[in-house]
C-alpha positions in Angstrom: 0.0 0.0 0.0 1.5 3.5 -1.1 -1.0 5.8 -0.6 -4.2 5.8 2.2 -6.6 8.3 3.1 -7.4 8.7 6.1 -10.8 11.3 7.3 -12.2 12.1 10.2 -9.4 14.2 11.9 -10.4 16.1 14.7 -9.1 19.7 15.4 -6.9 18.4 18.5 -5.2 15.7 16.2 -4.8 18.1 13.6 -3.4 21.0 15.7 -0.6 18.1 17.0 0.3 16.7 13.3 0.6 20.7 12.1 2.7 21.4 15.6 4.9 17.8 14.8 5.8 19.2 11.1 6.4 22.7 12.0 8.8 21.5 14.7 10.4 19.0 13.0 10.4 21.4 9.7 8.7 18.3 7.9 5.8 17.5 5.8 2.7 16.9 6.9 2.4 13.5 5.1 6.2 12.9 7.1 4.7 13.9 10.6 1.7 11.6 10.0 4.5 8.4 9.0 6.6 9.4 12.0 3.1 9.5 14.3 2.3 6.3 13.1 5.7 4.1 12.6 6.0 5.5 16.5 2.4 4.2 17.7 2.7 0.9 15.7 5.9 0.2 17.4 8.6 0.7 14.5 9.8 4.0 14.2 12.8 5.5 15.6 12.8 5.9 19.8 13.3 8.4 21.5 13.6 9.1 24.8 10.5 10.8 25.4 8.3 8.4 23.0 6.6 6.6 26.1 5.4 6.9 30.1 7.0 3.3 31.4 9.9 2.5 29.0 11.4 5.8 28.3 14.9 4.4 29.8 14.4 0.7 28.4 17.1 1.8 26.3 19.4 2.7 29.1 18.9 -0.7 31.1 22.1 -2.9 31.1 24.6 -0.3 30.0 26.6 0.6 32.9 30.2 -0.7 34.0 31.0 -1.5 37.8 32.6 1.9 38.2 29.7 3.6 36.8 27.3 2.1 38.9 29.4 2.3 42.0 29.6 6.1 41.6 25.9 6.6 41.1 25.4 4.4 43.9 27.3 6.6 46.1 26.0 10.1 44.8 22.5 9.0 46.3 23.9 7.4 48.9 22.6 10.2 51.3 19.0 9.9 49.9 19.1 6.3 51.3 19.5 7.9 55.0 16.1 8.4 57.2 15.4 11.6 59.3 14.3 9.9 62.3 12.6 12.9 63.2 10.7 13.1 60.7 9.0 10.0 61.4 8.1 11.2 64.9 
């Protein structure tokens, strides 16, 4: 398939599509295949394309050393105000 109409846009959908291509300085056909490779699953990530898996991409990349350091920058985050919890 090459070429698909699609109808029924509403003003909010089209307002995002026009923001997407003005942004981007694309197309508006290009916006609409980016919108929709990203929604079907197979267009480029990003890290802001979802809530929940936004760092998937991160997961299993450190070293040792690099999780050793971040594990001691929020070391003191790990402590507990005892007076708070009075």
């Amino acid at each position: 398939m090459k070429q698909l109409t699609i109808r029924g846009f509403d003003t909010e959908l089209e307002r995002r599509i026009q923001d997407l291509a003005r942004s981007e300085g694309i197309s508006l056909n290009q916006a609409v295949l980016r919108l929709l490779r990203k929604a079907s699953g197979i267009g480029p990530r990003s890290r802001s394309d979802s809530i929940g898996d936004a760092l998937d991409d991160l997961a299993g990349t450190w070293t040792a050393d690099e999780e050793r350091e971040f594990l001691a920058a929020i070391e003191p985050l790990e402590q507990v105000d005892e007076e708070l919890w009075r």
